[in-house]
C-alpha positions, -999 to 999 in steps of 0.1 A, spaced: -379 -315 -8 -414 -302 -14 -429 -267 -5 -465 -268 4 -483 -234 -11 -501 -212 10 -531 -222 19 -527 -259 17 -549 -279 38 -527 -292 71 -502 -255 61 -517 -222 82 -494 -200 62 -465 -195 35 -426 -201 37 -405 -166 28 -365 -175 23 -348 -142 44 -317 -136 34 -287 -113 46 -260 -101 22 -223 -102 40 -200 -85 20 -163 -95 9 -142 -75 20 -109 -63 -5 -72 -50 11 -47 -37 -11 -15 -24 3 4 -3 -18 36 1 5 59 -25 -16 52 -6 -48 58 28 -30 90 16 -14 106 5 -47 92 44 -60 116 59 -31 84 69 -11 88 55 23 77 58 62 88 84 84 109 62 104 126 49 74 130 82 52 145 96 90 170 70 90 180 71 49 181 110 60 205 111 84 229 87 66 229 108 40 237 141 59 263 118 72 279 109 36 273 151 24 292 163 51 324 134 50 321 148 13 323 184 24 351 179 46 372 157 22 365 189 -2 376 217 20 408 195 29 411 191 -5 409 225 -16 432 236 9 463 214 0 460 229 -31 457 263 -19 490 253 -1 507 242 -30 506 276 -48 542 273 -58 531 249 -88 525 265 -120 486 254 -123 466 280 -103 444 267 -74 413 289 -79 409 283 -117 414 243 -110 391 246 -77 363 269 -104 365 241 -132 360 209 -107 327 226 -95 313 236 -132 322 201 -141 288 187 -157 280 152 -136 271 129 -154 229 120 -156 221 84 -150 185 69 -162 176 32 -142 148 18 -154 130 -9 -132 101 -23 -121 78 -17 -94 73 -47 -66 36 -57 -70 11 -46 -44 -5 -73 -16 -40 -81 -23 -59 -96 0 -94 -110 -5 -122 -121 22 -152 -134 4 -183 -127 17 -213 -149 15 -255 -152 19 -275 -159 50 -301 -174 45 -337 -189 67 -367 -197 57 -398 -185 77 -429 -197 83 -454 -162 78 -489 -167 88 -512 -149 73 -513 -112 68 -489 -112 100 -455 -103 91 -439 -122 121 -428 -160 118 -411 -185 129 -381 -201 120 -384 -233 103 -358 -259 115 -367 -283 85 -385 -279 51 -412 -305 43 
């Protein structure tokens, strides 16, 4: 391939390379790595919600039933309030799970160069497109 300089007998002007940037383009969604933190969607924390309001009151009820058999039984020598105060200052026990976080989803577009050359004549900024190079 061989460029002919400006002003070369047989060349009227000079070639100029344009070229257009097109950038990559990086996506990273966090939701797996939110998920396994607990934070979720509105749709899914309703749902999780609502099942455990669910569970909290079957445990409320199974309580109160609870608590009034042995309010029933006061005939037996162990008293039903003291027994009923102790359950509920009973310390639960803490639990630590450690674990590891799912990884995020990358995504990566690349992006690339445009590039033309163009035939400028002159002190005129306007060319033409060269369909081959010489």
């Amino acid at each position: 391939m061989a460029l002919l300089p400006a002003g070369s007998p047989g060349w009227p002007g000079s070639l100029e390379l344009r070229a257009v940037s097109v950038p990559g383009r990086l996506m990273i969604d966090q939701s797996p790595c939110r998920a396994s933190l607990g934070f979720r969607g509105v749709a899914d924390l309703g749902r999780e919600n609502a099942a455990l309001g669910r569970q909290a009151i079957m445990d409320w009820i199974s309580r109160s039933a609870q608590a009034g058999d042995e309010l029933a039984r006061i005939e037996e020598s162990v008293d039903p309030a003291v027994a009923a105060g102790e359950r509920a200052l009973a310390a639960t026990p803490v639990e630590v799970v450690l674990t590891s976080l799912d990884p995020p989803v990358i995504r990566y577009e690349p992006g690339g160069v445009q590039t033309e050359w163009v035939l400028v004549t002159g002190a005129d900024a306007t060319g033409r497109i060269l369909d081959q190079v010489i």
